[in-house]
Structures are given as structure tokens and as C-alpha cells.
C-alpha positions as CSV (number, residue, x, y, z in Angstrom):
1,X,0.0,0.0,0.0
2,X,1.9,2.9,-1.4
3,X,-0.7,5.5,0.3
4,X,-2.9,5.4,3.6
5,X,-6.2,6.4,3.1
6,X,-7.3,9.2,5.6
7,X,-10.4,11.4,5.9
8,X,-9.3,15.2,7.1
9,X,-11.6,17.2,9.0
10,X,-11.1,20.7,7.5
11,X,-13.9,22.5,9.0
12,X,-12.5,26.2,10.0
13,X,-8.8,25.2,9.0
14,X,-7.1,27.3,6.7
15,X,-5.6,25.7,3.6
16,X,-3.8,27.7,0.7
17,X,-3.9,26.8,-2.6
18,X,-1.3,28.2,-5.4
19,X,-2.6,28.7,-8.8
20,X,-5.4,30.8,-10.0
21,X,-6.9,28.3,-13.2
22,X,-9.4,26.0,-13.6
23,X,-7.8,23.6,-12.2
24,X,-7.5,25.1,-8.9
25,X,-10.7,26.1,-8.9
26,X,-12.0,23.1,-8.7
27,X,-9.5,22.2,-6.0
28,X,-10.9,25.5,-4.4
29,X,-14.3,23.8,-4.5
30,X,-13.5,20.4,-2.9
31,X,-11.8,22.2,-0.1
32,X,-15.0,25.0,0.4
33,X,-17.0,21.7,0.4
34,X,-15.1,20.5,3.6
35,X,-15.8,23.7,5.2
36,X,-11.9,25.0,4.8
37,X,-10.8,28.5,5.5
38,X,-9.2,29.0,1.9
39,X,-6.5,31.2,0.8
40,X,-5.8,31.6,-3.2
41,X,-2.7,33.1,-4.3
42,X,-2.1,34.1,-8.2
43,X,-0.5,36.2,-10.7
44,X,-4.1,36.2,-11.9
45,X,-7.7,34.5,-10.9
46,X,-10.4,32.7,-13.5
47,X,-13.5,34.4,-12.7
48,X,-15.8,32.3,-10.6
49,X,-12.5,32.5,-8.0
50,X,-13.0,36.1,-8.4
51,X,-16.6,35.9,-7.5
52,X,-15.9,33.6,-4.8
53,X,-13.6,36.4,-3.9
54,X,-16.2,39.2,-4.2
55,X,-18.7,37.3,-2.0
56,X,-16.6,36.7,0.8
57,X,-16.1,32.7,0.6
58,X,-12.5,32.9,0.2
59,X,-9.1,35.2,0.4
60,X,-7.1,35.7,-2.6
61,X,-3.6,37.2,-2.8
62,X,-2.5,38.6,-6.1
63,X,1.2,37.7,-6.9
64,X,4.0,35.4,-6.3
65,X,4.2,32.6,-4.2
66,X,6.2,33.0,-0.1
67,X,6.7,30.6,2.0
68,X,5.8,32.8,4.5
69,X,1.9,31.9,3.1
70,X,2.5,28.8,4.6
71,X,2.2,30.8,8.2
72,X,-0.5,28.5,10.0
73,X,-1.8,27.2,6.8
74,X,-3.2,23.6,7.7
75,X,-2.9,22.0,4.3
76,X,-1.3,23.2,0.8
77,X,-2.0,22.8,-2.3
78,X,0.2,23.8,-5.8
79,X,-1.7,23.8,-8.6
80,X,0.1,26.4,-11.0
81,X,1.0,25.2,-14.7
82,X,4.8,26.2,-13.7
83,X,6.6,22.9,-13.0
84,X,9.0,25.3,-10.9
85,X,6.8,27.4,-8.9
86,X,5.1,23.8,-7.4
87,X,8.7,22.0,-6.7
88,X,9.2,25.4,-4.3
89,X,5.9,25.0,-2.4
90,X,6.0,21.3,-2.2
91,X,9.7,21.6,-0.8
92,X,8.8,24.3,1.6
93,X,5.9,22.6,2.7
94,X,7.7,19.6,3.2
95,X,10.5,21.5,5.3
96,X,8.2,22.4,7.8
97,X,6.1,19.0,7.6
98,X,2.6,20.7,6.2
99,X,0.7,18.1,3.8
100,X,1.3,19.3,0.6
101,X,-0.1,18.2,-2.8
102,X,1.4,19.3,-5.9
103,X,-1.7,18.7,-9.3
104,X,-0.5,15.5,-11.8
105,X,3.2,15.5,-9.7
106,X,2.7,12.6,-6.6
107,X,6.6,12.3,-6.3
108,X,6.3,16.2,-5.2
109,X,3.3,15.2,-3.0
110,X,2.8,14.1,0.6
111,X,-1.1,13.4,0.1
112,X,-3.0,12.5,-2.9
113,X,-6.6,13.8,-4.3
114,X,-8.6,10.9,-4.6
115,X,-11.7,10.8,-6.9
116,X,-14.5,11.1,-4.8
117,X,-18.5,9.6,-4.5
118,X,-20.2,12.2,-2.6
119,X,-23.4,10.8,-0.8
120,X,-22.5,12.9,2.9
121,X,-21.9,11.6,5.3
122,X,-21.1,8.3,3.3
123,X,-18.1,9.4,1.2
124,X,-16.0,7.0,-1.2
125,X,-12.7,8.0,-2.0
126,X,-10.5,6.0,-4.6
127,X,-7.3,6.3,-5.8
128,X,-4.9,4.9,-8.4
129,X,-1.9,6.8,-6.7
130,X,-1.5,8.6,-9.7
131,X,-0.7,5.7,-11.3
132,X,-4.2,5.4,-13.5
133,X,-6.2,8.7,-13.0
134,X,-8.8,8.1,-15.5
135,X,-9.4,4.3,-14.7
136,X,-10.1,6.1,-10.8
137,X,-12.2,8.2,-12.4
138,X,-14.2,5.4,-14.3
139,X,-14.2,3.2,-11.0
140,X,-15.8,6.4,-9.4
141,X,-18.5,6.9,-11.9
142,X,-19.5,2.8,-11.7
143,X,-19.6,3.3,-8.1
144,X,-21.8,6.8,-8.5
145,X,-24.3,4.6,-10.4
146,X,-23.9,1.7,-7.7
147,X,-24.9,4.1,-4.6
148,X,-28.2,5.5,-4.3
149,X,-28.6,8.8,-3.6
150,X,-30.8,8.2,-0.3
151,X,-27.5,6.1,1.4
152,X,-26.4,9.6,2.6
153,X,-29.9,10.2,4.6
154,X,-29.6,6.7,5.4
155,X,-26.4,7.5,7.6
156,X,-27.3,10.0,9.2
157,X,-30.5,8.8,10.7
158,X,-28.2,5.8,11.7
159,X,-25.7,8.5,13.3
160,X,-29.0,10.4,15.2
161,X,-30.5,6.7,16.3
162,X,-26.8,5.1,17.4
163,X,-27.2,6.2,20.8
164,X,-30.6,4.4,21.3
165,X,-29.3,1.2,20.2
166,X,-26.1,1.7,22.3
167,X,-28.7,2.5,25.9
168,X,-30.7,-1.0,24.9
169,X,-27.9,-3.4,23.6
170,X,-24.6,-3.6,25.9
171,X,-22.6,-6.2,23.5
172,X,-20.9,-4.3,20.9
173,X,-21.0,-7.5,18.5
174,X,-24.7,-8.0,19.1
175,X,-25.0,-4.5,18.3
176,X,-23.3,-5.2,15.1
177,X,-25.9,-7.8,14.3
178,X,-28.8,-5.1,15.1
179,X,-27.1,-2.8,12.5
180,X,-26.5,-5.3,9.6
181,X,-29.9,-7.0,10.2
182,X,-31.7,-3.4,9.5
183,X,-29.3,-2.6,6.7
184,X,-29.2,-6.2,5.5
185,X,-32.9,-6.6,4.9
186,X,-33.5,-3.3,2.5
187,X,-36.7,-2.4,4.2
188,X,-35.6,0.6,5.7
189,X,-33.4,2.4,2.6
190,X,-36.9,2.0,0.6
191,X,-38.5,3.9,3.4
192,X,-36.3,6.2,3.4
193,X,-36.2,6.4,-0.6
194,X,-40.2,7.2,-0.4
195,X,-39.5,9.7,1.8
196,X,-40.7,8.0,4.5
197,X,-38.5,9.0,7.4
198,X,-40.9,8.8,10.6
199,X,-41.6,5.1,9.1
200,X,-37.7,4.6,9.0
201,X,-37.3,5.5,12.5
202,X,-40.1,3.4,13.9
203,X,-39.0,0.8,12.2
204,X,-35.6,1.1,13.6
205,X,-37.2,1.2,17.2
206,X,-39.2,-2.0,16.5
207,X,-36.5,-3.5,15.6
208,X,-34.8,-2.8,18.9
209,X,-37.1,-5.4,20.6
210,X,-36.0,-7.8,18.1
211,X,-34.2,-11.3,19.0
212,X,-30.5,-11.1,17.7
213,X,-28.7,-12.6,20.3
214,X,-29.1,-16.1,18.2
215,X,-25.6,-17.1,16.5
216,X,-25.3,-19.2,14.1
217,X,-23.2,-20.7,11.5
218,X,-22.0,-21.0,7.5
219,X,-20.0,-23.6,6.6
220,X,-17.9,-22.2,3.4
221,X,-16.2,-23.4,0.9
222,X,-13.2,-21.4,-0.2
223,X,-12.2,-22.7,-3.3
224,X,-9.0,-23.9,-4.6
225,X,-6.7,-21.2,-4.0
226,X,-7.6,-17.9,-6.4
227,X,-9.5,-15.9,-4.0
228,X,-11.3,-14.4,-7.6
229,X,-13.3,-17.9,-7.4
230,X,-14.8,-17.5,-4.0
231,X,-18.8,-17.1,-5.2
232,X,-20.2,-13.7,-4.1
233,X,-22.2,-15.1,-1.1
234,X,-18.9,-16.9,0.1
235,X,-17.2,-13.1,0.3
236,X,-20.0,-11.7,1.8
237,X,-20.5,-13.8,4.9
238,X,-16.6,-13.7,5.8
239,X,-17.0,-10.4,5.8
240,X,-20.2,-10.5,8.3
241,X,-18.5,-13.1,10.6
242,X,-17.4,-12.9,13.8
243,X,-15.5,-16.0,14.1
244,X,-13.6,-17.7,11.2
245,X,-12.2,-21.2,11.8
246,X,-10.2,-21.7,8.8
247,X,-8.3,-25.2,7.1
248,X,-4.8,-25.3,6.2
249,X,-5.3,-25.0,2.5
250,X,-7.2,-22.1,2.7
251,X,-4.7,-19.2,1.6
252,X,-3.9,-15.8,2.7
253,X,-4.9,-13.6,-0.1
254,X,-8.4,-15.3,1.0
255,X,-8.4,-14.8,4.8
256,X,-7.1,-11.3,3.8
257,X,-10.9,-10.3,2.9
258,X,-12.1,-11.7,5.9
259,X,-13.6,-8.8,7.9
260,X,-10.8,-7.2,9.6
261,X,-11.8,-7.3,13.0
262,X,-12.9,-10.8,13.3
263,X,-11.3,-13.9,15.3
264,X,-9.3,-15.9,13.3
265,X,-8.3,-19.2,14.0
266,X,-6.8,-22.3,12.4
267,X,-8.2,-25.6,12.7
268,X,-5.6,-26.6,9.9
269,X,-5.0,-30.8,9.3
270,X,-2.8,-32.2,7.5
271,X,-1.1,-36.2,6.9
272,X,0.4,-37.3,10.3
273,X,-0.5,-33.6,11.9
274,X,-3.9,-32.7,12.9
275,X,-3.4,-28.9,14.6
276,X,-6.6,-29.2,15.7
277,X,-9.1,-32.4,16.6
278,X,-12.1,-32.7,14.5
279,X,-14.3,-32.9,17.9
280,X,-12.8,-29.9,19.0
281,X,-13.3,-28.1,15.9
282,X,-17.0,-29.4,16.1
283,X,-16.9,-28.3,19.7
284,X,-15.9,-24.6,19.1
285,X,-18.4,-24.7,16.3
286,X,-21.4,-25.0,18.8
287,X,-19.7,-23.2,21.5
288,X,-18.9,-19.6,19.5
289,X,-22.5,-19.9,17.7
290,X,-24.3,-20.6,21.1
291,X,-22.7,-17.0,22.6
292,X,-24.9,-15.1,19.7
293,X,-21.6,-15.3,17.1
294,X,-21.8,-15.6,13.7
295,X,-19.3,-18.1,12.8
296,X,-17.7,-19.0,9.2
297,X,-16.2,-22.6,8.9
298,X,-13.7,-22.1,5.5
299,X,-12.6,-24.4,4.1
300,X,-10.7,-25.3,0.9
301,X,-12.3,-26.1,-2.1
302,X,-16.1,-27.7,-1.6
303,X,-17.0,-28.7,2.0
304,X,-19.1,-31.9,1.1
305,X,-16.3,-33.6,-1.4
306,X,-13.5,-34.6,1.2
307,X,-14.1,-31.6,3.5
308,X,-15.9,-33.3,6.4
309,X,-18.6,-30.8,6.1
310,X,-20.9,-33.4,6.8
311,X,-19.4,-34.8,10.1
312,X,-19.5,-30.9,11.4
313,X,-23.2,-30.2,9.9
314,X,-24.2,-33.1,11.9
315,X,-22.8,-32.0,15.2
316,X,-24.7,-28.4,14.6
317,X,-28.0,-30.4,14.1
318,X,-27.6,-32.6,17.1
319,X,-27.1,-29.1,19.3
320,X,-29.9,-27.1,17.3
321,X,-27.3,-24.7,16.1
322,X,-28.6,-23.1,12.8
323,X,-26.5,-23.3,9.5
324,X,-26.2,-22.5,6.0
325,X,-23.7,-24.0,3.6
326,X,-22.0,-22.0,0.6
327,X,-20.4,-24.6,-1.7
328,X,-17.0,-23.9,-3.2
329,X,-15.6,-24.6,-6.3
330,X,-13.6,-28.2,-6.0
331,X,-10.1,-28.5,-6.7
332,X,-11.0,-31.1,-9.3
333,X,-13.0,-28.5,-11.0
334,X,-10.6,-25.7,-10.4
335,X,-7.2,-27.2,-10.4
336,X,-8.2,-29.2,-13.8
337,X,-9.3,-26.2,-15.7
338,X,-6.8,-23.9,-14.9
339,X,-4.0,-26.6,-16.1
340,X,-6.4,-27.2,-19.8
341,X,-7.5,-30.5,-18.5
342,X,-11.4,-31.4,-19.1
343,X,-12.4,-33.9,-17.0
344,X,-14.8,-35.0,-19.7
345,X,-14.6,-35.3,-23.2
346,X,-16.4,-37.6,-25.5
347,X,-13.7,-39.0,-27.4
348,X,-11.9,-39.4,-24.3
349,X,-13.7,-39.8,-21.3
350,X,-17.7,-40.2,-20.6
351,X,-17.6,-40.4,-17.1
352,X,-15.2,-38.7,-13.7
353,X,-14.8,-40.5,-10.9
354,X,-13.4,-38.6,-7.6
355,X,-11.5,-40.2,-4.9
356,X,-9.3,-39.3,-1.7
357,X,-5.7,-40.9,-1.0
358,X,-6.3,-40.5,2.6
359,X,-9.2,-42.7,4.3
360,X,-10.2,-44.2,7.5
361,X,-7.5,-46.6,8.8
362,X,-10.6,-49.0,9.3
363,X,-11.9,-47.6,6.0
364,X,-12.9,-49.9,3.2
365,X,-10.9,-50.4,0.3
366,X,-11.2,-48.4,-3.1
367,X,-12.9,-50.9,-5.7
368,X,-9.6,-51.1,-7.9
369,X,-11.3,-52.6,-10.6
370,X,-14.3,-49.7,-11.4
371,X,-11.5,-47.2,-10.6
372,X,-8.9,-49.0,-13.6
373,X,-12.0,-48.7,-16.2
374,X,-11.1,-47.1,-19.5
375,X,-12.9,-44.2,-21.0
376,X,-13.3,-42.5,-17.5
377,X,-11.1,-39.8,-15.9
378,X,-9.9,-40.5,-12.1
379,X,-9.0,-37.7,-9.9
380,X,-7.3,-38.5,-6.8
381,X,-7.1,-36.1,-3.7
382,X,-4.3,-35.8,-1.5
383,X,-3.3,-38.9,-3.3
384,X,1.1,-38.2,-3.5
385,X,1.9,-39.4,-0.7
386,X,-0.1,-43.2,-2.2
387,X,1.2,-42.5,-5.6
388,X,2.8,-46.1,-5.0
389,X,0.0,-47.9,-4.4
390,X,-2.4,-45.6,-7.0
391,X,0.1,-46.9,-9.5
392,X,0.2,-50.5,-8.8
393,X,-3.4,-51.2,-8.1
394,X,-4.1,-49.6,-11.3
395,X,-1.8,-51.7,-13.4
396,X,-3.2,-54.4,-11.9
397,X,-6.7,-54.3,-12.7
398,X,-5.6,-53.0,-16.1
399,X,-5.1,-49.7,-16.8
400,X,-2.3,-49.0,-18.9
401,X,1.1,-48.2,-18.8
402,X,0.9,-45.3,-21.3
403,X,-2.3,-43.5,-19.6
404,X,-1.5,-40.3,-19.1
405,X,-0.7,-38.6,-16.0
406,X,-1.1,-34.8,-14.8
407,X,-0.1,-34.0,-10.9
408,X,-1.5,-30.6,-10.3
409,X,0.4,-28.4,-7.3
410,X,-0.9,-25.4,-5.5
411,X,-3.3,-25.4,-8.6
412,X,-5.2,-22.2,-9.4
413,X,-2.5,-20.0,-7.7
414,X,0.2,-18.0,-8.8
415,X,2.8,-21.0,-7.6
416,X,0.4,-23.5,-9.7
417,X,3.2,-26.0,-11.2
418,X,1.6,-29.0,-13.2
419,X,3.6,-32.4,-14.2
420,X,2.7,-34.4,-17.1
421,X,3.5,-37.9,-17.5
422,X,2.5,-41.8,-17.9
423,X,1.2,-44.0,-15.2
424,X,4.1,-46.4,-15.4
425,X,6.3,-42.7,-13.7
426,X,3.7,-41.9,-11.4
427,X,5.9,-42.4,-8.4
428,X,8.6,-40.4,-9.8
429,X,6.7,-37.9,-11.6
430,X,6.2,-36.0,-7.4
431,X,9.5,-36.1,-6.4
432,X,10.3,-32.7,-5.0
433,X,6.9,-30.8,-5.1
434,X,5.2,-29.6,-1.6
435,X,2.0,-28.8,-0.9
436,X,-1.6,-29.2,-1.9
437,X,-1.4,-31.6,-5.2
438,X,-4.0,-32.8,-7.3
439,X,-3.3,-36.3,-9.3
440,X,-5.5,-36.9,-12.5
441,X,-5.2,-40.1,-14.5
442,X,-6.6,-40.6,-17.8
443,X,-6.5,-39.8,-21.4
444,X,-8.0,-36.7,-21.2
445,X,-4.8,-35.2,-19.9
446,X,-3.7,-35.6,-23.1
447,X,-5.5,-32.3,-24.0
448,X,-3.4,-30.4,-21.4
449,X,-0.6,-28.8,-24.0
450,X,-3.3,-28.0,-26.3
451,X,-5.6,-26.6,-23.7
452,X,-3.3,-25.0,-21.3
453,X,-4.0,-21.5,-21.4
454,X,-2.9,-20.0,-17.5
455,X,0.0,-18.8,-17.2
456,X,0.6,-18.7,-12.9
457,X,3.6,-15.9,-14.0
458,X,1.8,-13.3,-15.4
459,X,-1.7,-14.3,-14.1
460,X,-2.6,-10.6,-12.9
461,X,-2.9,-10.1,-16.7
462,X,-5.9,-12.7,-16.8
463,X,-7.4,-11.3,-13.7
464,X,-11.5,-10.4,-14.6
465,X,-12.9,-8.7,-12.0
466,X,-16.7,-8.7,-13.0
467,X,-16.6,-5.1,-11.5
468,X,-13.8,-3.6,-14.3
469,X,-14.6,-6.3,-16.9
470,X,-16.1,-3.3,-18.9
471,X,-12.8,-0.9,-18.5
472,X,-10.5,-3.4,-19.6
């Protein structure tokens, strides 16, 4: 983060501004908006700074820029057309630590002017630290058509009705819940939108009364590892949890838009070291969502296919613990498309068959023979550390020698590294790779070189957010 973000209260500060053009007139204008005391100082003024002028809204000084105009000044701003003329205010601002920001030069600058969505008190400032003005500006104009004009009014009934809801709930997270129930729900922006504002606030005191003290929880899956494949619902309830109890393979870019004040805490397995039991992880399940919490359970890829989900959904119903469950893409499904692989074809494969490498140790035994069938594709999970045994059952019961063979690490991530081969080198073919690995047998990963369209080092290029797929 090149910048922090900060909001400035300007009320009845003075703040100078150098230039007299357009251009800092419409600086001029942001800063009257914030309730600044502004000073201009130029050779000479456009007119509507004039006629600010005239009317008393701000000083002007005709002629060349001091230092000593930086007297008390609380903020600065250099917005001449003379390259020269801004280096000297943004160094003597600098030298006596005033914020300074120098128009189309952020090297000269200490702050930068964001573009701004006005809907007081609710601003939205974004910034491309001068890097991409116009894309800023065409985010800001998406996001003007995104927030509805009424959000503003919205707020500050919110703001005039906070200390109600602070005198009749104690718990600061349950009076969380109170707030994103109301604004969950919609009900009271449409009152609001009609006009309606004696509605709005009734309904806000009705809903005071309201049980919210009942947690609950969503179990989650988080994908294979590119946080751009969590589904929408997924994003929003980690960002409307209390509690997140994530896995292992769930990565950091993902528990990165997890709502930043939330408990985080691993429950991460893996072979031959279990962090954290699966009873206590069922436990703390029931025990965070029986304090009133709202509680995300993440994990990698889909929760039903080899996530356990069901073994934790089970311990919720036997406590009367209300859920949800967001399914996640699979690493089967993810992994294999993001190395070219289909996991169907019809001249190669008519049916997919998933399996796990790790079972019970009392578990019954994979049926060899239906899993060495031709004309299907067999994806193994967590299946390296078996690759061995995977191998020699399925010579055995016929499979053969030449069948192609993909092992698929850290797949759908920028360290995605995929190894092609023959079942007769399966157990060599994962020497040396680490991590989450996806094994898939059959002739469809034939396709792979043909298909194989990510590239893991320059996968920011592929990125589509569905919010800037128009601006690309």
C-alpha cells in the first residue's frame, strides 16, 4: 500500500492553494465543500474564483508565491502550470512538515486527491496513486451509479439513532448484528427512498425489541486457491462473521478479505499432523455460535467432497445450532481447468470419478477394478503421498502403462506448477513438489498442451474482475 487512506476534517482550518486556473478552482471547490478556510494566491484569478472572492467565501492574494503563506496554513495545495513554482511550495511545505499536494506530480506530494462519490456523510474516495487517474475516475463513476442517492440520509439517521441502540444493547458485537440485520434486509433504505422517514425510525425502534442474540453458522467453501473464485455469497459472509475457523489450504490472499476485525483461528489438518481435533473443531463450532456469534467454517475447495462438512453439519444439528452452507468450487474442477485438463470429453472420457488418498484406517478399500476402467477420468485427492499404491493397483486391474498422468500443485495459484507424465512414472513424476497436489489419471490429460491457457507468472494479466470487466 503505497498510500494510507485518511479522511481530514477541514472545518474552519485554513488551507492555501497556489494557482489561480481552472484547475484550482476546482480544488478550491473540494476544499469550500469540507468547510476549509481558503486562501488563493495568483498572478491572476479565472473568474468564478473572483466571484468567490467578491462574496466573501475565500481570500485571494494577487502575486507570487512566499513561504511565508504557509504561516498556520493547515494543508497546501500547488496547482500552478509552472513545473518550478510547485517544486518550491512542495519543498517548503515539506520542510516544515505541512501536507502538501502538488496537481498531476505525486513524487512532489505528501497526500494525494482521490476521486471522490459524494453521498454525505457516506463518502467513497479511490485512488490509483496517480498511477491510473482516469481508470479512478471510471471506477468512481460505476460506483456513482452503484450508490443510491438516499445512502447519505440513510447515515445519518443511523448516526441520530446510534445512541438508542447503544442505551438498549450492551454487546458491541450484538449491536453489530442489530445494525446489519436493518441494513441487511433493505426495508428501511426504501422507506427512506419514499420519503418516508418517521416510518424509518419506527421501524428502527421495533426492531430494537428484536431477537439477535441467536448465533449461528456457515460452513464455506473457499475454493481452490484464487481468491477471484470464491462465489459472491462466500465473500459476503466472511466479511459479516465474527469468528472464522479456517483449514490449512485455505490461503492468505483469501483470509485477507475476511472482515478485519474478526477472530481468526486455524483448525488446519494435514497427513500425520492434525493442529486441531475434529471434535474440537465441532466443539468450538457450537460453543462460539451458542454466545450469539456468527461463525464462518472455510474451508478449501467444496465442504461436502472430502471436507468433512458433513461430520461438522451433523454436530450443529444434534445441538440445534442453525446453518447455511456455501459450496465452493472443488479442486478437481478448479485445479483441472486452470492446467487445460477437461475432466470429460467424448472422445476421451464419458464419465469422472473422484476419490481421496487418505481414508479411515478402518476404512474400506477403493474398488480397484471400477477405478482401472477405461474411457473414464480418475481424480485422486491428496493422493502423493499413495502415488505407489495408486500406481500398482491400477496396473493391476488393467489400466495401462501409457495413460496419461497430470499432478496438479498449488493449482489455481500464482505458484500452480503441473507435471505431465505416464502412469508407469507416477511415483517419480512428485519427487520434490510440496504442498496441496491434485493427481488426475486418464487420457483426457492428453488435451493439457493444447488446452493449457494459465499462465501462474503473469496471471494478474488474466485477472477479470466482473466489476472492471467493462474498462479493460
Amino acid at each position: 500500500m503505497d498510500y494510507l487512506p485518511i479522511f481530514t476534517k477541514l472545518e474552519n482550518r485554513p488551507c492555501l492553494v497556489i494557482g489561480g486556473g481552472e484547475i484550482a478552482l476546482r480544488k478550491v471547490h473540494l476544499l469550500l465543500k469540507a468547510g476549509a478556510n481558503v486562501t488563493v494566491c495568483s498572478l491572476a484569478f479565472h473568474a468564478k474564483l473572483q466571484e468567490k472572492a467578491d462574496v466573501g467565501q475565500i481570500k485571494i492574494i494577487q502575486g507570487s508565491f512566499s513561504e511565508s503563506l504557509l504561516d498556520d496554513k493547515w494543508l497546501v495545495i500547488a496547482a500552478t502550470n509552472q513545473k518550478d513554482v510547485n517544486k518550491q511550495v512542495a519543498e517548503s511545505a515539506n520542510s516544515r512538515q505541512q501536507m502538501v499536494n502538488v496537481v498531476d506530480d505525486p513524487t512532489l506530494s505528501s497526500f494525494i486527491m482521490p476521486s471522490i462519490v459524494d453521498r454525505s456523510p457516506i463518502i467513497v474516495a479511490i485512488s490509483s496513486g496517480g498511477k491510473a487517474p482516469v481508470l479512478a475516475r471510471l471506477i468512481r463513476e460505476r460506483l456513482e451509479a452503484l450508490l443510491p442517492m438516499h445512502i447519505g440520509r440513510l447515515a445519518t439517521i443511523s448516526g441520530e439513532f446510534r445512541h438508542h441502540v447503544k442505551k438498549a444493547i450492551k454487546s458491541v458485537s450484538l449491536r453489530r448484528r442489530y445494525w446489519e440485520k436493518l441494513f441487511g434486509n433493505g426495508q428501511l433504505g426504501r422507506l427512506l427512498q419514499k420519503g418516508q422517514t418517521q416510518d424509518a425510525i419506527a421501524l428502527m425502534e421495533r426492531s430494537l425489541t428484536e431477537e439477535v442474540t441467536k448465533g449461528d453458522v456457515a460452513l464455506v467453501g473457499a475454493g481452490p486457491g484464487d481468491p477471484s473464485l470464491l462465489t459472491l455469497k462466500a465473500l459476503q459472509l466472511m466479511q459479516q462473521a465474527d469468528v472464522v475457523l479456517y483449514d490449512r489450504l485455505v490461503s492468505s490472499e483469501i483470509l485477507d478479505l475476511v472482515r478485519r476485525d474478526a477472530d481468526l483461528i486455524s483448525v488446519g489438518k494435514e497427513a500425520g499432523n492434525h493442529e486441531v481435533a475434529q471434535s474440537r473443531t465441532n466443539q468450538m463450532l457450537v460453543e462460539f455460535a451458542q454466545q450469539g456469534k456468527k461463525v464462518v467454517r472455510l474451508k478449501g475447495g467444496d465442504s461436502f467432497i472430502f471436507g468433512r462438512g458433513g461430520e461438522e453439519l451433523e454436530e450443529l444439528v444434534e445441538s440445534n445450532v442453525d446453518f447455511q452452507v456455501v459450496p465452493g468450487i472443488t479442486a478437481a474442477s478448479g485445479c483441472s481447468a486452470y492446467a487445460g485438463i477437461p475432466l470429460t470429453h467424448r472422445d476421451y472420457a464419458q464419465s469422472v470419478t473422484f476419490v481421496t488418498g487418505h481414508r479411515k484406517q478402518d476404512g474400506k478399500e477403493l474398488n480397484w477394478q471400477a477405478l482401472a476402467s477405461k474411457n473414464q477420468t480418475l481424480v485422486v485427492y491428496m493422493g502423493l503421498i499413495q502415488a505407489e499404491e495408486i500406481q500398482a493397483q491400477l496396473l493391476q486391474y488393467g489400466r495401462g502403462e501409457d495413460t496419461p498422468v497430470a499432478l496438479i500443485n498449488k493449482g489455481t495459484t500464482s505458484d500452480q506448477h503441473v507435471v505431465i507424465g505416464k502412469l508407469s512414472e507416477l511415483t517419480q513424476l512428485g519427487g520434490g513438489l510440496k504442498g496441496p497436489t491434485l493427481m488426475i489419471i486418464g487420457e483426457v490429460v492428453s488435451l493439457a498442451d493444447k488446452l493449457a491457457w494459465y499462465n501462474p507468472e503473469h496471471s494478474h494479466k488474466l485477472t477479470r474482475d466482473p466489476f472492471l470487466v467493462n474498462l479493460a
